[in-house]
C-alpha positions in Angstrom: 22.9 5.7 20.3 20.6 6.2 22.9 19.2 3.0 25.0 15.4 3.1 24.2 15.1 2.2 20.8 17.2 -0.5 21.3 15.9 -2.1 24.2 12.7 -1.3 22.9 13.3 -3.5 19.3 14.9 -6.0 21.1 12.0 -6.5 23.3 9.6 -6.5 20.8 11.9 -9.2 18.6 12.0 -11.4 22.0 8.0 -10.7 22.2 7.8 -12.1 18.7 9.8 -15.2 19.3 7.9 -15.9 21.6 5.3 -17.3 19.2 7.1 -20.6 19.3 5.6 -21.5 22.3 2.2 -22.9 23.4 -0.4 -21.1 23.0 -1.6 -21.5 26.7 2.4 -21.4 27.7 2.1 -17.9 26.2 -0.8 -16.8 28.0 0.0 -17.5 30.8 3.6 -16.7 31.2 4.2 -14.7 28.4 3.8 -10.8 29.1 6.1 -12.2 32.7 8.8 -13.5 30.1 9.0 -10.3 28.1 9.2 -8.0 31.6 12.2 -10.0 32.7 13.5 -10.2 29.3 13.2 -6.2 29.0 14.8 -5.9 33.0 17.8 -8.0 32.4 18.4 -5.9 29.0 18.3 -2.9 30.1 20.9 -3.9 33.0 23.1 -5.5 30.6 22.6 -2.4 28.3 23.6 -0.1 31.1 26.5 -1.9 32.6 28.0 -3.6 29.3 26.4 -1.4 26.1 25.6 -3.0 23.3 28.3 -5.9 23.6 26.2 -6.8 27.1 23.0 -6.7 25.3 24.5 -9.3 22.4 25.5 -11.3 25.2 22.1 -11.6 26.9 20.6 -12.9 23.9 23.2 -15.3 23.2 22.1 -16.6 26.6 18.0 -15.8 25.3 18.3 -17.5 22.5 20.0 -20.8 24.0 17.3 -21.0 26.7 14.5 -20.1 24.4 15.6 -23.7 21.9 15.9 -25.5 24.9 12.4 -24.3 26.7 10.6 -24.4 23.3 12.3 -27.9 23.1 10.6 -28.7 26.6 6.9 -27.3 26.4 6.6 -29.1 22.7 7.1 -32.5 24.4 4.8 -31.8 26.9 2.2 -31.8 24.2 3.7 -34.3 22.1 6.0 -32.9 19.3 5.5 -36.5 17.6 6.0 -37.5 13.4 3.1 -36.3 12.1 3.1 -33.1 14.3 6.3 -32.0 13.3 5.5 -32.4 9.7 2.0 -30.1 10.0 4.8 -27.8 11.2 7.4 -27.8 8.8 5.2 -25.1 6.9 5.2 -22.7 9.4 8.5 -23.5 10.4 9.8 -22.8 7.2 7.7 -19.3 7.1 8.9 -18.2 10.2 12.6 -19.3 10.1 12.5 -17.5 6.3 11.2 -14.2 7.8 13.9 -14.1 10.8 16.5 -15.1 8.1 15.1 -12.1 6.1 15.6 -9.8 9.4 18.7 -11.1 9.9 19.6 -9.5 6.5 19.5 -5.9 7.4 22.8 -6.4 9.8 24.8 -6.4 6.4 23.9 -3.0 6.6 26.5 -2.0 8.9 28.8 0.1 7.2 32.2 -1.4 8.3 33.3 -4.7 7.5 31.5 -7.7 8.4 33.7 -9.6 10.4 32.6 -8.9 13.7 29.6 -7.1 14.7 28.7 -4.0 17.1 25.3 -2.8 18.3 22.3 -3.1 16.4 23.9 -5.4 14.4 25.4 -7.4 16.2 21.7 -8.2 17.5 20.2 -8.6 13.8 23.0 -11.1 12.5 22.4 -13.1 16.1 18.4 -13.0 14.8 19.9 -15.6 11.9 20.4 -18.2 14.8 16.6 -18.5 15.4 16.2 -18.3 11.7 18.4 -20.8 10.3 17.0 -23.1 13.6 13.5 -23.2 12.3 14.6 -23.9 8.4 16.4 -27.1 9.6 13.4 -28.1 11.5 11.0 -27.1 8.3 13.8 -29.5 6.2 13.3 -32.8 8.6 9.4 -31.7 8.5 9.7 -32.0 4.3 12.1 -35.2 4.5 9.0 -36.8 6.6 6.1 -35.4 4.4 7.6 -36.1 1.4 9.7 -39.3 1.9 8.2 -41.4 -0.7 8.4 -39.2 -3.4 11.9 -38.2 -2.1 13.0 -41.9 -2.2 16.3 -42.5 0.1 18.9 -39.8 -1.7 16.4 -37.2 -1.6 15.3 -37.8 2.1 19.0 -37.7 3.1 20.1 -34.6 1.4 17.1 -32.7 3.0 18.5 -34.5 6.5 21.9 -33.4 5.7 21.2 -30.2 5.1 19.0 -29.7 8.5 22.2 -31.0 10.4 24.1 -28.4 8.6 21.5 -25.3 9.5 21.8 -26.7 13.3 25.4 -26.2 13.1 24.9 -22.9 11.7 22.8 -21.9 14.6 25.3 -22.9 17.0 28.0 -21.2 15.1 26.0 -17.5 14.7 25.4 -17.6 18.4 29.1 -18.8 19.7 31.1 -16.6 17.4 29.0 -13.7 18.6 30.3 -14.9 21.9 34.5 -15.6 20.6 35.2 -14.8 17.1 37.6 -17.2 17.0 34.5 -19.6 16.7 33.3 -19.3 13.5 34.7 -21.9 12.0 31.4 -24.0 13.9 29.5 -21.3 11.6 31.5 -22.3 8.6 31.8 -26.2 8.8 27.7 -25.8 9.3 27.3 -23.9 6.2 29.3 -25.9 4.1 27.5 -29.0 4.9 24.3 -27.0 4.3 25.0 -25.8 1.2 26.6 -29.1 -0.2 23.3 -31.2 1.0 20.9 -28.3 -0.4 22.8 -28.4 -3.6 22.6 -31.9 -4.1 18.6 -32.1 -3.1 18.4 -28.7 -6.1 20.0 -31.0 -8.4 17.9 -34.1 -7.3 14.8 -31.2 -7.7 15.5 -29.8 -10.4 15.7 -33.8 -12.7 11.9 -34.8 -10.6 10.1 -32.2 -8.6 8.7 -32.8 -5.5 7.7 -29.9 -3.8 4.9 -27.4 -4.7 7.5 -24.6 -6.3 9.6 -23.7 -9.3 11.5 -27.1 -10.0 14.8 -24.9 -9.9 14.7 -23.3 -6.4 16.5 -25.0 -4.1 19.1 -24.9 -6.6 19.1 -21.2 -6.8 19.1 -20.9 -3.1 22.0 -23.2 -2.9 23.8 -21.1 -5.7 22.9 -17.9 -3.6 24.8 -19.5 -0.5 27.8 -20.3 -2.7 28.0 -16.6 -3.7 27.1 -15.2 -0.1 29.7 -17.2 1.5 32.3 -16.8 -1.5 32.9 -13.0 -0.7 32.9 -12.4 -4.2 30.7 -9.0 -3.7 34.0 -7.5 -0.9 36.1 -5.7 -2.6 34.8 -5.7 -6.3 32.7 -2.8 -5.7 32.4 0.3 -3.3 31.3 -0.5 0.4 27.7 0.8 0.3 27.5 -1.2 -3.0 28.8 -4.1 -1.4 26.7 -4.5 1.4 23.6 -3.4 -0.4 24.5 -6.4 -2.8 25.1 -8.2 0.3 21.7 -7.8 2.1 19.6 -8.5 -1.2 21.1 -12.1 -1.3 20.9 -12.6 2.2 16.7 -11.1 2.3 16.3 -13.1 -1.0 17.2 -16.0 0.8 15.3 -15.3 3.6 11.7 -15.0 1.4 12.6 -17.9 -0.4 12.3 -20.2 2.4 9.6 -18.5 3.3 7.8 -18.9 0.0 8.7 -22.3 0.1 6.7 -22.7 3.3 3.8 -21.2 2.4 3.5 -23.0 -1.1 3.9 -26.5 0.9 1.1 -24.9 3.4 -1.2 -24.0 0.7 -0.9 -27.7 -0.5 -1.4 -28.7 2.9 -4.5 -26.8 2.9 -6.0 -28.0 -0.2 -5.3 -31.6 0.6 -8.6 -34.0 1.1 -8.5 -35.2 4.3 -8.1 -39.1 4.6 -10.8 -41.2 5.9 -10.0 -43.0 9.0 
């Protein structure tokens, strides 16, 4: 595989992440940020191949949480901002989740990654980062009709995608790591499963009163391995990347049903 297509996709994915910043941060750094990002891949490219490349956005992807992290407080990433967020959040996280979903693709195993792939499942990072932010975001804007159980589950589960996070980018790093990635997912999917259940008896978001149920199901079978070796390889990790890019658009749908709420709400008089 020649170097330019990949450097070039991976500087455009860096451009897009870049959204996550400031709007004023981004103008006036922004296009500097992606020419240094695009530098230091091309070195790592050249002097590592694609294994140097994963490794630089390992390192990208650490310094972009904690940056991101940094410029919010500067304009004060308080309550009620962070719930006008979960939305988006939820959107974006979804659509780098669905991204994410083409590295089952690869036609080996899935066990450890190489090349484009390895970069695509890394993309789930970022992804699953955002969803546990969008979660807290929901636990806030929806705590009353949540009550205390529902408000926790939704809490739970955002720990659990943060553990992911850390998980997808360290076992990129050591595969010996990924039980971080596991532990994460299993409290993710046992919180999300218990706040479908509490959805599914009285429905609090703007969606199908079963989904977070069926996402939580779709994580069961995703992490089950029940689709390797019960059907041919190409079969497998088509099967594969539906559930994952299912996934993916249904936190994404969620986020845009809770924004079109948003939307319609009245504003409150002060």
């Amino acid at each position: 595989m020649s170097q330019t297509p990949l450097i070039s996709l991976s500087t455009r994915i860096y451009g897009a992440l870049l959204i996550l910043y400031p709007a004023d941060y981004r103008l006036e750094y922004g296009a500097l940020m992606v020419q240094v990002f695009r530098d230091v891949a091309r070195d790592a490219y050249q002097s590592q191949g694609a294994l140097g490349l994963a490794f630089w956005w390992c390192a990208t992807l650490l310094d972009l949480t904690r940056t991101v992290i940094e410029q919010r407080k500067k304009v004060t990433m308080s309550k009620s901002t962070l719930i006008h967020l979960s939305s988006i959040l939820l959107v974006i996280g979804g659509a780098f989740w669905a991204l994410a979903a083409f590295s089952q693709f690869q036609p080996d195993d899935h066990y450890t990654y190489y090349g484009i792939y390895q970069i695509l499942i890394v993309l789930a990072a970022p992804g699953i980062l955002l969803i546990g932010l969008g979660c807290i975001g929901l636990a806030l804007r929806y705590q009353q009709a949540l009550g205390t159980l529902g408000q926790w589950t939704l809490y739970l589960s955002s720990f659990g995608a943060l553990v992911m996070a850390v998980g997808i980018v360290a076992t990129s790093i050591q595969d010996s790591l990924w039980g971080i990635w596991m532990a994460g997912s299993i409290i993710h999917v046992i919180a999300l499963t218990a706040f479908g259940l509490l959805h599914l008896r009285k429905p609090v978001l703007p969606i199908f009163r079963a989904l977070p149920l069926q996402l939580a199901s779709g994580w069961l079978i995703l992490m089950s391995g029940v689709f390797v070796g019960r059907f041919p390889q190409t079969t497998s990790n088509l099967l594969s990347f539906l559930m994952f890019f299912g996934m993916g658009l249904v936190w994404a749908a969620i986020g845009l049903a809770v924004h079109r709420q948003q939307s319609q709400a009245v504003p409150s008089v002060a």
